[in-house]
PAKOLBA-424393 format. One record per residue (C-alpha): residue number from 1; x, y, z. Coordinates in pm, whole numbers, plus 50000, padded with zeros to 5 digits. Last residue first. Layout:
> NUM  X  Y  Z
...
//
This chain:
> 746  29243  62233  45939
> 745  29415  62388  45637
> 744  29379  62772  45635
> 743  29066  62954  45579
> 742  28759  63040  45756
> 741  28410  63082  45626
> 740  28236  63115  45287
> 739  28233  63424  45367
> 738  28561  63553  45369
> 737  28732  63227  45385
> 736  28750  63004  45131
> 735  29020  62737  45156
> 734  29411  62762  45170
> 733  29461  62666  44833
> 732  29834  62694  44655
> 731  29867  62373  44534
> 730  30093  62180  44711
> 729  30334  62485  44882
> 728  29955  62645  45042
> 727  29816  62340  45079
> 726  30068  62146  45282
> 725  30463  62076  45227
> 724  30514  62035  45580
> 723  30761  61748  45593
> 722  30561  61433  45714
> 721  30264  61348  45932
> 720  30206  61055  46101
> 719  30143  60933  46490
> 718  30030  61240  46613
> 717  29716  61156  46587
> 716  29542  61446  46365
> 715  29595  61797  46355
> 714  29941  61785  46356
> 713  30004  61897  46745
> 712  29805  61524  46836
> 711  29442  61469  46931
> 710  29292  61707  46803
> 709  28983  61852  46865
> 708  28608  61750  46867
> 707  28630  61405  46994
> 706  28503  61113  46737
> 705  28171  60984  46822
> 704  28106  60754  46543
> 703  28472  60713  46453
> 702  28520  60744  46039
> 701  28756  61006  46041
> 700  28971  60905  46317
> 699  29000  60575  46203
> 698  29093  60644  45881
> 697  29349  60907  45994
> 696  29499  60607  46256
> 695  29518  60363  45911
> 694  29693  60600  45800
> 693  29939  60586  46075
> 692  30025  60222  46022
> 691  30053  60292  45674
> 690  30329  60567  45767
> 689  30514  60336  46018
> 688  30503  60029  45781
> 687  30655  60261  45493
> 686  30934  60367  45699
> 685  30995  60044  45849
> 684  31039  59863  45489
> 683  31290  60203  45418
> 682  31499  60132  45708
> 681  31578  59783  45539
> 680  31470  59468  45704
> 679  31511  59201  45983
> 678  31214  59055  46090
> 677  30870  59185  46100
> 676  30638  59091  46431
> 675  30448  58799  46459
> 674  30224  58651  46207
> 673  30198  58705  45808
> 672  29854  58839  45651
> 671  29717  58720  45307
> 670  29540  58962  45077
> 669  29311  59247  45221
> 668  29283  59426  45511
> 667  29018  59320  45809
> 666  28916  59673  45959
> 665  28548  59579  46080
> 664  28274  59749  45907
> 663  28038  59979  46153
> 662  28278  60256  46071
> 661  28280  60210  45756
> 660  27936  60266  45666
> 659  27863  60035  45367
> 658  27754  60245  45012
> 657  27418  60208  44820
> 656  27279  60464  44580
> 655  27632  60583  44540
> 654  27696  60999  44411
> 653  27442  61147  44605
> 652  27697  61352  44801
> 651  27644  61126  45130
> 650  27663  60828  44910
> 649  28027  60903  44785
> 648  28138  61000  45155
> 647  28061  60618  45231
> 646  28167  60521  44906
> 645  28521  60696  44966
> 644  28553  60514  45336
> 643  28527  60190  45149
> 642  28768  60311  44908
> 641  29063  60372  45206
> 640  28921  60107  45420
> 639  29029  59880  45103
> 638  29366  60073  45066
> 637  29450  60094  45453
> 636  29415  59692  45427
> 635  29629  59657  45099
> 634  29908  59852  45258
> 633  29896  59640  45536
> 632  29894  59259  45365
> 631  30154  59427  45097
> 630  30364  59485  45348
> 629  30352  59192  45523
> 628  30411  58988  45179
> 627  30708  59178  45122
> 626  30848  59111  45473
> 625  30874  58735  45412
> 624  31015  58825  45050
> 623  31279  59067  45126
> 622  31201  59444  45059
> 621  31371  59572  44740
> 620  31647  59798  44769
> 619  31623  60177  44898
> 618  31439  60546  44710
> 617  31450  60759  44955
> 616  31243  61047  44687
> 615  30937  60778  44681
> 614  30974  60697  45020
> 613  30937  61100  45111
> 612  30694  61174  44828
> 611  30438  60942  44987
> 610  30452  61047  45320
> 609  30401  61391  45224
> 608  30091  61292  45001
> 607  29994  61080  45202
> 606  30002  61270  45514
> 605  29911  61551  45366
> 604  29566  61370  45269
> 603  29503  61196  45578
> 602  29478  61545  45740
> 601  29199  61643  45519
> 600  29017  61328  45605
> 599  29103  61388  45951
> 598  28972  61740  45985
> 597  28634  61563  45859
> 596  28593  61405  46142
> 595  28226  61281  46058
> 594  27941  61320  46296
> 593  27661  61188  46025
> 592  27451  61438  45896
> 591  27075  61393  45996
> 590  27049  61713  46240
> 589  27176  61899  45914
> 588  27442  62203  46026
> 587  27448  62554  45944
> 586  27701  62663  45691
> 585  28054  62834  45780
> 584  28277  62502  45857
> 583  28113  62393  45507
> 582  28276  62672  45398
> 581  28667  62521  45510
> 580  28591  62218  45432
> 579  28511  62268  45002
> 578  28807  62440  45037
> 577  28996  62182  45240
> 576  28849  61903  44973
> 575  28892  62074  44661
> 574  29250  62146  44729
> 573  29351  61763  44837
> 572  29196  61660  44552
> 571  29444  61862  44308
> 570  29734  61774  44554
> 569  29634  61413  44527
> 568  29645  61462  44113
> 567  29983  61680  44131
> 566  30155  61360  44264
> 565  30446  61308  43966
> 564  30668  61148  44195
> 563  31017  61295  44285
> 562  31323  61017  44206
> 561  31491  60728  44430
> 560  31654  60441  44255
> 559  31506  60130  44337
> 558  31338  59906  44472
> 557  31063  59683  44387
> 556  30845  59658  44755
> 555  30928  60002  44809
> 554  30726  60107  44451
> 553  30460  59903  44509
> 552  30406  60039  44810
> 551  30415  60380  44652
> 550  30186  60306  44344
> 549  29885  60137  44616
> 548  29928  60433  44847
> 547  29901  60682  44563
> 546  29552  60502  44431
> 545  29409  60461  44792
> 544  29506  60845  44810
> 543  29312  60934  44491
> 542  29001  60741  44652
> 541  28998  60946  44939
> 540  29003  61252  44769
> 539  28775  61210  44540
> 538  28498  61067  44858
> 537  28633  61421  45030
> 536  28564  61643  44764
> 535  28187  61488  44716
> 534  28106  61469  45039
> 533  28286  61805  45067
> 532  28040  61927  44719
> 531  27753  61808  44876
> 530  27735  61999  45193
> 529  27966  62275  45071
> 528  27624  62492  44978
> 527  27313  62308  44919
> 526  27185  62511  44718
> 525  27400  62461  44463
> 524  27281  62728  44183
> 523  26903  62725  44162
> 522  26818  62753  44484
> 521  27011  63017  44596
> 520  26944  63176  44230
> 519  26572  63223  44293
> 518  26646  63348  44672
> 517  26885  63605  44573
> 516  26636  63773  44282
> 515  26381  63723  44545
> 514  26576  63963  44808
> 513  26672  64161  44520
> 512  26299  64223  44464
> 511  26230  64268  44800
> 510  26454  64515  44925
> 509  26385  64721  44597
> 508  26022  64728  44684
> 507  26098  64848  45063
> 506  26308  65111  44975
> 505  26066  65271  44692
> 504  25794  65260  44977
> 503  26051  65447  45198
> 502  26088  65702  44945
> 501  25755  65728  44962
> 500  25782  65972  45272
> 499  25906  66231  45053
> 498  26201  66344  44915
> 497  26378  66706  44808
> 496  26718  66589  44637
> 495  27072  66545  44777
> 494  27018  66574  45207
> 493  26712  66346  45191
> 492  26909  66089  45003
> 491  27146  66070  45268
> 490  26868  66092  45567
> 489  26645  65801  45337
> 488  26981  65605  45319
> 487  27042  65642  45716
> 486  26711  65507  45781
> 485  26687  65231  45578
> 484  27071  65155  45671
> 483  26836  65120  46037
> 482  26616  64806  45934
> 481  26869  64640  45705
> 480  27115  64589  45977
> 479  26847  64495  46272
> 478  26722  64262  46006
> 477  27071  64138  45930
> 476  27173  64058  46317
> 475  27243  64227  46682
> 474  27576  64311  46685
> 473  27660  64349  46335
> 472  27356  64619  46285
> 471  27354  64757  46639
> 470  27700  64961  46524
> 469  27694  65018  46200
> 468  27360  65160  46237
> 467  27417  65381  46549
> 466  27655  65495  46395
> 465  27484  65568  46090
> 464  27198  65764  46276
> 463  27406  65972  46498
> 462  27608  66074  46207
> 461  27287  66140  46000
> 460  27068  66346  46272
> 459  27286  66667  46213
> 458  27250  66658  45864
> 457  26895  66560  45837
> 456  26765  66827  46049
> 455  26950  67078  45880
> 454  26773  66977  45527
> 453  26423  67047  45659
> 452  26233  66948  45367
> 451  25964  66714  45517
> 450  26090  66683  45929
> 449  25761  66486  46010
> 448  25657  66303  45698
> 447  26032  66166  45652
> 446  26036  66054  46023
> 445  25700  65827  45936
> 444  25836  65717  45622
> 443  26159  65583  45753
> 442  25985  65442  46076
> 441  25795  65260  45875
> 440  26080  65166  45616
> 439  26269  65048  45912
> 438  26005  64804  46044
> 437  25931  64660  45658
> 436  26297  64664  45634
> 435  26375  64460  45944
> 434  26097  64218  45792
> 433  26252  64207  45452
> 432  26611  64082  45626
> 431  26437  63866  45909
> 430  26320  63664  45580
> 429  26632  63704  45345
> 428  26810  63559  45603
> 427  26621  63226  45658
> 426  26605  63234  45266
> 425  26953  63269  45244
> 424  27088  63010  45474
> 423  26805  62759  45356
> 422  26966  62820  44956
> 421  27304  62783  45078
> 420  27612  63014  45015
> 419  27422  63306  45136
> 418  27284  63587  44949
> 417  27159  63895  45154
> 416  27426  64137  45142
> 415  27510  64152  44736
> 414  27182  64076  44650
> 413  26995  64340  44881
> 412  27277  64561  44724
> 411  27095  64534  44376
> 410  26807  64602  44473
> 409  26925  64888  44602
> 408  27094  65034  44316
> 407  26763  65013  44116
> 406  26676  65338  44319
> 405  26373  65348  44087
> 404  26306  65061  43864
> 403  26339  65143  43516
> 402  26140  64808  43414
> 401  26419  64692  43156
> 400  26768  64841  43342
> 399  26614  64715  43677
> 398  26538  64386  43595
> 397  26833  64345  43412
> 396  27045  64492  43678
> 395  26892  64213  43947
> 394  26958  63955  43694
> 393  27363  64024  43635
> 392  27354  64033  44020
> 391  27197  63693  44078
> 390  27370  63574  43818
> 389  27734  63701  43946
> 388  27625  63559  44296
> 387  27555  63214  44188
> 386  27848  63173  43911
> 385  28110  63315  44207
> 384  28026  63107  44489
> 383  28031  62794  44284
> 382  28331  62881  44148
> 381  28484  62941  44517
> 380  28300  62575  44612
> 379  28527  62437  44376
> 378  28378  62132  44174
> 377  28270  62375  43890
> 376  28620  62470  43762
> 375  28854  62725  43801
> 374  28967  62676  44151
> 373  29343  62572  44062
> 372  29328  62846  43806
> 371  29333  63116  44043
> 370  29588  62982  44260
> 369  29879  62908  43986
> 368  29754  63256  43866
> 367  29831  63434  44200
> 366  30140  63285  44201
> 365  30248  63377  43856
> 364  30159  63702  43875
> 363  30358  63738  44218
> 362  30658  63629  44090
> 361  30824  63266  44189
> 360  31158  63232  44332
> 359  31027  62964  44597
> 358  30713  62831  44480
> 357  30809  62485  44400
> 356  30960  62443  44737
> 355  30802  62096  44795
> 354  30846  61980  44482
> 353  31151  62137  44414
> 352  31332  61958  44710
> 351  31637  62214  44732
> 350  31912  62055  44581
> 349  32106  62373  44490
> 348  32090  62468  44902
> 347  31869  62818  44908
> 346  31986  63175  45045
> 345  31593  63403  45040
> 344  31605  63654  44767
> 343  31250  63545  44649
> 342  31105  63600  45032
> 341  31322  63679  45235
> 340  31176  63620  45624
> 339  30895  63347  45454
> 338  31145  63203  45216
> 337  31426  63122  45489
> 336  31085  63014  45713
> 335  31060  62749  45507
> 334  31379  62613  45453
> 333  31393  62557  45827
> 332  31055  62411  45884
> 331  31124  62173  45563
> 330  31489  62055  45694
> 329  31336  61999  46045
> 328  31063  61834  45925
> 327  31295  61608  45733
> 326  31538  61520  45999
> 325  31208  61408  46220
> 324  31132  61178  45983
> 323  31491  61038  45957
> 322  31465  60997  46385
> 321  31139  60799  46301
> 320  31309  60600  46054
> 319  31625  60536  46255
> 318  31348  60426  46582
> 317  31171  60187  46360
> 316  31461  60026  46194
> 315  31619  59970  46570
> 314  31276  59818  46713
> 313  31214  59608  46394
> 312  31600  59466  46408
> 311  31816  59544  46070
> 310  31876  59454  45724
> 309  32259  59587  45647
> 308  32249  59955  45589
> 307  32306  60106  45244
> 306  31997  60249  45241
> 305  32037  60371  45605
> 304  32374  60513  45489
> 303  32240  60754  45228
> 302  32021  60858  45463
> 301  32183  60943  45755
> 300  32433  61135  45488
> 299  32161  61286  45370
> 298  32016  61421  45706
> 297  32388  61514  45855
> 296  32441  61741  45488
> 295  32089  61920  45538
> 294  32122  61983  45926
> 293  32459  62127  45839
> 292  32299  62374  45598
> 291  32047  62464  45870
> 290  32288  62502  46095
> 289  32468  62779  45890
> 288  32132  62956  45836
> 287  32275  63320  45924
> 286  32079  63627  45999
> 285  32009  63570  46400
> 284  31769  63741  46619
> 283  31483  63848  46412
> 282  31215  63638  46603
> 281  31226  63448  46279
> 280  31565  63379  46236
> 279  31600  63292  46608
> 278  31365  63072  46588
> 277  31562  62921  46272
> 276  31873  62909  46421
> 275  31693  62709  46717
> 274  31558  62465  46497
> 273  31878  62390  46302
> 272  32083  62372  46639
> 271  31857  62101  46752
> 270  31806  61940  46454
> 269  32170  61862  46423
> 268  32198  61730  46757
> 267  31929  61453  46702
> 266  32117  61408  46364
> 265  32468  61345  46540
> 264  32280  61135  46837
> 263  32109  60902  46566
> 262  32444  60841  46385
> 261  32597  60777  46776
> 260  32309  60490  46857
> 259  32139  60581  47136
> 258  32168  60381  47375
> 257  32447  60120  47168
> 256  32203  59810  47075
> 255  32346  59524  47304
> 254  32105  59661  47476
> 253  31780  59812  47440
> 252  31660  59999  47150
> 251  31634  60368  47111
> 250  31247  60518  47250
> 249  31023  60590  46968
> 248  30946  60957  46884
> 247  30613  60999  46914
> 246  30638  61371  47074
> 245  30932  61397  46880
> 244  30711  61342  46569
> 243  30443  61555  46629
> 242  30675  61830  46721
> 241  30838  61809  46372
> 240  30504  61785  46209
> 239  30303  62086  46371
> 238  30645  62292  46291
> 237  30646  62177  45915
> 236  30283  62276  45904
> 235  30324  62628  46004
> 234  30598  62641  45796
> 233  30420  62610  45443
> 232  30165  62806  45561
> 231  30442  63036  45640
> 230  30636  62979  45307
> 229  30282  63031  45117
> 228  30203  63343  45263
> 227  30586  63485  45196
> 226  30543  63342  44848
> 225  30206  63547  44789
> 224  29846  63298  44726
> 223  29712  63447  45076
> 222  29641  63200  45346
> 221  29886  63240  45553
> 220  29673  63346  45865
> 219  29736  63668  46034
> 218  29432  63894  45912
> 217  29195  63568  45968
> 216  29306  63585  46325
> 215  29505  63228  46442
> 214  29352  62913  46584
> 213  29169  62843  46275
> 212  29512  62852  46099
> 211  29633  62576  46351
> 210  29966  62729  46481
> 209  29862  62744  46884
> 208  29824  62345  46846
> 207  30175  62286  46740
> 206  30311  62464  47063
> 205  30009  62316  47246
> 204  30132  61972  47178
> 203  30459  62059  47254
> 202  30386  62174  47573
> 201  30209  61885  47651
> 200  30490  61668  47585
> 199  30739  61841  47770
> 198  30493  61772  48046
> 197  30431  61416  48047
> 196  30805  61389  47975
> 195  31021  61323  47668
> 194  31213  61033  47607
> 193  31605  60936  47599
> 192  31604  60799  47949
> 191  31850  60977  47964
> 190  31959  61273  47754
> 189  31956  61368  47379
> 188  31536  61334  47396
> 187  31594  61666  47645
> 186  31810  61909  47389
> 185  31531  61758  47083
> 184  31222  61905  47310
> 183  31429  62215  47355
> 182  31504  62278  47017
> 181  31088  62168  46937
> 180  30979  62426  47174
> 179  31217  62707  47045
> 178  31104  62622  46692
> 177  30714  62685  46822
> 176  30797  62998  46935
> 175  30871  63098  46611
> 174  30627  62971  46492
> 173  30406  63210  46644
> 172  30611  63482  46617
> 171  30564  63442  46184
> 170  30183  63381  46290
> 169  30169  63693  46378
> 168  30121  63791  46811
> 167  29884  63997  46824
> 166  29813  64395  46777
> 165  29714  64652  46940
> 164  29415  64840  46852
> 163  29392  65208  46735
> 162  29136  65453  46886
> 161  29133  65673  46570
> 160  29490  65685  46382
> 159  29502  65418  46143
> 158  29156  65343  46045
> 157  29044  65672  46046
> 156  29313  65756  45811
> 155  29220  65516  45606
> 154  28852  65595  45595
> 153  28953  65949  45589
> 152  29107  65814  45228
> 151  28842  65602  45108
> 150  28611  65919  45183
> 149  28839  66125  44955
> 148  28922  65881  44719
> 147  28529  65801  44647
> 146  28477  66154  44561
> 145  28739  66223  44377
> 144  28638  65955  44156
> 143  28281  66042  44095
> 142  28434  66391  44026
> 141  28654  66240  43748
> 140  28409  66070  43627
> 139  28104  66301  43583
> 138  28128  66380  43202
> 137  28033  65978  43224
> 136  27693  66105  43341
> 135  27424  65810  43327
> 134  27210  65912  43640
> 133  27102  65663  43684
> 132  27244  65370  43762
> 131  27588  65143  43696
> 130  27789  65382  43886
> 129  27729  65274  44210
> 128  27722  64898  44157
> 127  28126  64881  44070
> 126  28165  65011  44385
> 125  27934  64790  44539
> 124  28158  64538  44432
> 123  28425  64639  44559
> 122  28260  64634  44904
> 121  28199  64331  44867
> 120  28569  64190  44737
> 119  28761  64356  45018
> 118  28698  64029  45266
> 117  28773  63782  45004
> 116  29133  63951  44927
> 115  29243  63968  45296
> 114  29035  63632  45365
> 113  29226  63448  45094
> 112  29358  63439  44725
> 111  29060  63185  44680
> 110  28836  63506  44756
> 109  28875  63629  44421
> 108  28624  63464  44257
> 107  28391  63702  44407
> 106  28552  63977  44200
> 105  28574  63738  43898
> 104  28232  63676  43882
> 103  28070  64042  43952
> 102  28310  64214  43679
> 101  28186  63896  43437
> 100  27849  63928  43503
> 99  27810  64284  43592
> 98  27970  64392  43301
> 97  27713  64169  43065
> 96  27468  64330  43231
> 95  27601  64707  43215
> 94  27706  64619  42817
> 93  27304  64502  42752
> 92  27176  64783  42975
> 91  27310  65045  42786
> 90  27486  65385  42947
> 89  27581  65124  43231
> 88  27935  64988  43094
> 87  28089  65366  43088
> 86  28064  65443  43478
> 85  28094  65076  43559
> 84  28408  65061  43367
> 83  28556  65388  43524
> 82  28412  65310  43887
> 81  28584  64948  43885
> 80  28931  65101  43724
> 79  28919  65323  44065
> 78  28804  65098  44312
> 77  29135  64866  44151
> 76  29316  65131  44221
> 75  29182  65188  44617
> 74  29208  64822  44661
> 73  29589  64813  44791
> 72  29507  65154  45007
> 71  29255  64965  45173
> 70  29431  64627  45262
> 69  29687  64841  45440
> 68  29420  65016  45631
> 67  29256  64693  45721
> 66  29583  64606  45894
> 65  29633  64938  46067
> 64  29289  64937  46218
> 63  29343  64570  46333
> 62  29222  64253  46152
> 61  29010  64127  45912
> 60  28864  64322  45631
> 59  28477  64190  45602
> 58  28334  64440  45351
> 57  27985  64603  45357
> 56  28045  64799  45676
> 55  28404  64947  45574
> 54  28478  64949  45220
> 53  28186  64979  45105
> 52  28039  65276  45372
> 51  28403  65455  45290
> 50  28311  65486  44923
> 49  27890  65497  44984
> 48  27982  65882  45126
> 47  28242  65950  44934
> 46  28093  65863  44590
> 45  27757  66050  44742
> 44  27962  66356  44829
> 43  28145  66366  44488
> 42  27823  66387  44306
> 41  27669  66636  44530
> 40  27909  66842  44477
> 39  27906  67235  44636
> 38  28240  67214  44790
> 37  28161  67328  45142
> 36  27826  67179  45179
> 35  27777  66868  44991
> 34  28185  66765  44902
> 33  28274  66874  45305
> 32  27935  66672  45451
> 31  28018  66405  45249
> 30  28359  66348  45356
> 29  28328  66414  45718
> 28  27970  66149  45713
> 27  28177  65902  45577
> 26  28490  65897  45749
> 25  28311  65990  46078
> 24  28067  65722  46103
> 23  28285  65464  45932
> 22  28539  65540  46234
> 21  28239  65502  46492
> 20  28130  65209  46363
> 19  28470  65029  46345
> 18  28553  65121  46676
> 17  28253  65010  46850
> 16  28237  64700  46659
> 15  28564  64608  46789
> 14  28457  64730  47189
> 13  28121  64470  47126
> 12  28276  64192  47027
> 11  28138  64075  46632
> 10  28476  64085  46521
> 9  28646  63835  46788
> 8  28335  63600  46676
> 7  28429  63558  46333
> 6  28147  63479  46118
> 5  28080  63829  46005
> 4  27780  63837  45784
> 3  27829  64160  45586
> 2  27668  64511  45702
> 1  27361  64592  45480
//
C-alpha cells in the first residue's frame, strides 16, 4: 500500500531502512500500549493506521526532521478529517457526497507543492477510517486519541531515531551562486574584459546546481508561501544573471573608450550588490545598502540610454547586455530580501510590482492566488483531483449499498493503486492483484496455523510490518500489497477472533477497488499529461507569438514606459510547467516525438520577462531603416512561433494536419534588410537581442535530436533570459509534484 515514490534518493536502500523501521515502532508502540495496557481497541487501530498514513502511504520528502515538521502541520487538519468522516458515514448518501468533495480538494492540494502533495494520501486515509463500520460517533474522542498518539511517536520517531543530516537548502545554494556571479563581474572589470573557459564553467554549474529538479523535493520552492515564492523567485534571477555574464558581449574596439566608464560604474555596482546579497543569505551581513545603490546606478543607466544619441550595433549591444545584467542583479537581490524576511523584508517604493506582486502578501491570500490558478479542467492538478475523488466517491458507494466487508480496503486499493494514466494504472493494478493473490495465500495459510493464538500475532507483527515497509518500496506495488496483506490479517487478528477467510475478504476488496481505479483511469484523461502538455504547450506558444507581436510594436512606436497587462502568458505559462512537470512522471510513447520541452517552458519566461522589461524601458521610436529590420525578425520568431503551436496542436488532437517545424526552414516573414543595423537606440538592440534569443528557444525545442540537458545556467541557451520573475512570482505554480512527479520550473 506504500505510495509510488518517484524519487530515486527515497527509494535507497539505508532511507528506506529508516523509514521502515521508525513506522515499525511508532505504530506497533502505540497500538500495542492502547490494546494491551489501556484496554482500547478503538484507539489502538486509530494509532495504528495513524502513523501507517502518514508514513508508508504518504510521500513526505526529506529528512526525519523535515517530515516531522510537515507532520505536526497536518495533525489538525487529521483531526477535523476524523470528526467529519466520523459523522458523514452514519448514511451513505452524506459519506459519498463527503468523500467527493473531502477526496477532491485534498488531492487538489498538491498545487501548493510536494510538502502539501506528499501529506495529502495519507490524509486521506484518515478521512477513510472512519467512514466504515462500525458507526460509533460516541467513539470520537477515543478515535482521536488514538491517532495523536501514534502521529505523535511517529514524530518523535522521526526526529530522534537514526536521524539524517541534512543538505545544503536551496537558500545556501544560491547563495553560492551570488558569490559566483560577484566574482564573475570582479574578472569582466579587468582586461581583456571577458571571462575564461573556466570562469565560465563554473558559472554554468553555479546556475545549473539551482534547477529545482536538481534540488530534494523537501528543499525546492515550490510551496505557494512568500518565502517559497521569493526563492523560486531567486533561483531564477541567479540562473539569469550568470547566463548573461557568461554571454556578456565583449566592449567595442577603439575609438570606443574599453569599457566605457557608465558600463564600469554598473559592472561595479553589481558586484557589490551580489556579494551583499550572498552574504545576506549565508547570514553574514544584515544591510542591503548595495543593493539600493545597484537600484539608483541601473536607472540612471537607463534613463540615459534612452536619452542616448543613436549609437554603433557593437556599442548598443554591449549597453543592453550590461542593462540586462543590471536587472538580474536588482531581481536576485530583491528576492532574496523577501526570502530571509519575508513580509517585513526593507523594500525601495518603486519596487517592480509586477514582479514582486507577492511581497507583503498573507498566507490566505497566497495560497488562494495558487489554488484558483489550477481550478479549471486544463490543469493536470484538476484532472488529478476529479479522477481520484470519483473513483473514491464510487468505491464507498459500492460498499455502503452491498455492505461489503472490510469496505475500507477497497477503498485504499483506490487510493494506492490509481495512476495518473489509464496504462500506468492498469499495469499497476495487475502486479498489484497478483501480489495480493500471493499474500492472501500465505495470509490464509498462517491464519489456519496459529487460529486464535493472540501472542503469536503480537510478537510476529513488528517483524512483519517492517519487513513490509521495507521490501514494499524497494522492490515494487505487488511486493507492497502482498506483505500489508499480512500485516492487516496480524492487526485484525489481534482485535477480533478471525479466520483464514479473512484473506478471501482481502482479496475481494483488492479487486474491486482495483476495478473501481481502472474504470475511472480510463474514463477521466487517461492519457495523463500527454495530451494536456501538447495541449499546454501549443496555448502557450501561441500566447507568446501574440506578446511578441504587441511588444515589437510597441518599440517600434515609442513611448512612455508603463507595466503590461501580461497575466494571459503567465496563465499559459502555468498550465504548461504543470502539465510538464507530470508528464516528467508518466512512462514514455515509443511514437512521441523527442521534443525539448524544457525549452518551450523556458521560451515562456523569456518572453514574458523579456517582454515586461522593453515594455517598462519604454525609449523613442526606432528609425525607419531599422524599423523594417525589426519587424522582418520579430515577424520570423512569430511565424515559427505558431508553426511550432500547430505542431504541439496536432500532437494533442487539436489539428488534423499541422507542418513539423523542425523539418520547415526558418524564413521570417515580411521583407528583410541586408547587412548589419545602423545606428540606433539601446532599446532597438534590446529587442533584437531578445528575438534573436527566441528564436534560440525555438530552435531548441523543435531540434530532432536535441541534447538532454542544458545548454546554458538558465535552462536554455544562455543567450536570453531576463529578471527572474518565474512561476512561482508569475502565477504562483511550481508544477505537480507528489505524484504527479517533480516540481519546480525546468
Amino acid at each position: 500500500m506504500c505510495a509510488e515514490h518517484d524519487g530515486r534518493a527515497d527509494r535507497g536502500p539505508s532511507v528506506v531502512t529508516r523509514r521502515a523501521l521508525r513506522t515499525t515502532l511508532s505504530a506497533c508502540t502505540s497500538f500495542f500500549v492502547c490494546l494491551y495496557a489501556l484496554d482500547r481497541p478503538v484507539a489502538a487501530t486509530y494509532a495504528l493506521f495513524a502513523a501507517v498514513s502518514m508514513a508508508a502511504l504518504s510521500h513526505i520528502p526529506g529528512t526525519g526532521r523535515q517530515r516531522a515538521a510537515v507532520m505536526v502541520r497536518a495533525t489538525p487538519t487529521a483531526w477535523v478529517l476524523l470528526t467529519i468522516g466520523t459523522y458523514l458515514a452514519i448514511r451513505t448518501w452524506s459519506a459519498v457526497v463527503g468523500m467527493l468533495l473531502i477526496g477532491f480538494f485534498l488531492a487538489f492540494v498538491a498545487a501548493a507543492g510536494p510538502r502539501a502533495a506528499g501529506a495529502a494520501p495519507g490524509l486521506q486515509l484518515l478521512y477513510i477510517l472512519p467512514c466504515f463500520p462500525p458507526y460509533a460517533p460516541d467513539t470520537l474522542l477515543e478515535r482521536l486519541g488514538g491517532a495523536t498518539l501514534g502521529l505523535l511517536l511517529l514524530v518523535l520517531a522521526e526526529i530522534f531515531v537514526l536521524p539524517e543530516a541534512r543538505g545544503p537548502t536551496y537558500r545556501h545554494l544560491a547563495a553560492g551562486a551570488a558569490d559566483t556571479a560577484a566574482r564573475c563581474v570582479a574578472e569582466l572589470g579587468r582586461a581583456p574584459y571577458t571571462l575564461s573557459a573556466a570562469s565560465a564553467e563554473t558559472a554554468t554549474a553555479a546556475g545549473g546546481s539551482l534547477r529545482p529538479f536538481r534540488v530534494g523535493e523537501a528543499d525546492r520552492p515550490a510551496g505557494p508561501g512568500l518565502r517559497d515564492r521569493a526563492l523560486s523567485h531567486m533561483g531564477l534571477a541567479a540562473r539569469t544573471l550568470l547566463a548573461r555574464l557568461v554571454n556578456l558581449p565583449p566592449p567595442p574596439p577603439p575609438p570606443s573608450p574599453v569599457p566605457m566608464e557608465q558600463e564600469t560604474e554598473v559592472l561595479t555596482a553589481v558586484g557589490r550588490a551580489v556579494t551583499e546579497t550572498a552574504d545576506l543569505l549565508d547570514g553574514r551581513a544584515t544591510t542591503t545598502e548595495a543593493a539600493d545603490v545597484l537600484r539608483t546606478v541601473r536607472e540612471r543607466a537607463t534613463a540615459s540610454a534612452a536619452r542616448e544619441a543613436p549609437t554603433t550595433a557593437a556599442r548598443g549591444r554591449r549597453r543592453a547586455a550590461v542593462l540586462e545584467v543590471a536587472d538580474a542583479a536588482v531581481a536576485l537581490a530583491t528576492a532574496a530580501e523577501l526570502a530571509v524576511r519575508g513580509r517585513h523584508a526593507r523594500l525601495p517604493e518603486d519596487v517592480d510590482s509586477g514582479r514582486f506582486w507577492y511581497a507583503g502578501k498573507r498566507a490566505p491570500r497566497l495560497w488562494w492566488h495558487r489554488l484558483a490558478g489550477h481550478a479549471g479542467p486544463r490543469s493536470v492538478y484538476f484532472q488529478n483531483a476529479v479522477r481520484i475523488s470519483l473513483a473514491l466517491a464510487a468505491a464507498r458507494t459500492v460498499a455502503g449499498l452491498d455492505s461489503l466487508p472490510h469496505g475500507f480496503w477497497a477503498m485504499l486499493a483506490v487510493l494506492s493503486l490509481t495512476r495518473t494514466t489509464a496504462a500506468q494504472t492498469r499495469e499497476t493494478v495487475r502486479v498489484a492483484i497478483t501480489g495480493t493473490m500471493l499474500g492472501a495465500l500465505a495470509t490464509g495459510l498462517l491464519l489456519a496455523l496459529i487460529g486464535g493464538h493472540t501472542t503469536v500475532y503480537a510478537i510476529a507483527l513488528p517483524f512483519v510490518m517492517l519487513t513490509a515497509f521495507r521490501v514494499g518500496p524497494v522492490r515494487g506495488v505487488g511486493w507492497a500489497q502482498g506483505m500489508f496483506t499480512l500485516v492487516v490479517a496480524f492487526v485484525f487478528a489481534q482485535l477480533t477472533p478471525v479466520t483464514w477467510q479473512l484473506a478471501e475478504v482481502r482479496i475481494l476488496d483488492v479487486i474491486i477497488g482495483s476495478l473501481i481505479g481502472v474504470v475511472f483511469g480510463v474514463l477521466a484523461w487517461p492519457r495523463g499529461a500527454q495530451r494536456e502538455l501538447h495541449r499546454a504547450v501549443a496555448l502557450l506558444l501561441t500566447t507568446e507569438a501574440e506578446t511578441v507581436e504587441r511588444t515589437t510594436a510597441a518599440v517600434l512606436e515609442g513611448g512612455p514606459g508603463h507595466v503590461p497587462d501580461d497575466r494571459p502568458l503567465q496563465h499559459a505559462l502555468t498550465m504548461a510547467e504543470s502539465a510538464f512537470a507530470q508528464h516528467q512522471s508518466e512512462p514514455r510513447t515509443t511514437e512521441e516525438p523527442t521534443t525539448d520541452w524544457q525549452a518551450a517552458m523556458m521560451s515562456g519566461h523569456h518572453v514574458l520577462w523579456g517582454s515586461r522589461r522593453l515594455f517598462v524601458r519604454g525609449g523613442p521610436a526606432v528609425g525607419p531603416a531599422n524599423s523594417v529590420r525589426l519587424d522582418h525578425r520579430a515577424a520570423g520568431v512569430v511565424t515559427r512561433m505558431r508553426e511550432a503551436a500547430e505542431w504541439a496542436g496536432a500532437g494533442a488532437g487539436e489539428a488534423a494536419e499541422a507542418g513539423d517545424p523542425r523539418s520547415a526552414p526558418p524564413g521570417p516573414a515580411g521583407p528583410a534588410v541586408d547587412g548589419p543595423p545602423g545606428l540606433s537606440s539601446p532599446r532597438f538592440f534590446a529587442t533584437l537581442a531578445w528575438l534573436n534569443s527566441l528564436d534560440v528557444d525555438v530552435d531548441r525545442m523543435t531540434a530532432a535530436d536535441h541534447p538532454s540537458g542544458p545548454s546554458g545556467p538558465n535552462g536554455s541557451s544562455g543567450a536570453s533570459g531576463a529578471d527572474g520573475s518565474g512561476p512561482s512570482a508569475a502565477d504562483g505554480s511550481a508544477g505537480p509534484s507528489g505524484r504527479p512527479g517533480p516540481s519546480g520550473p525546468p
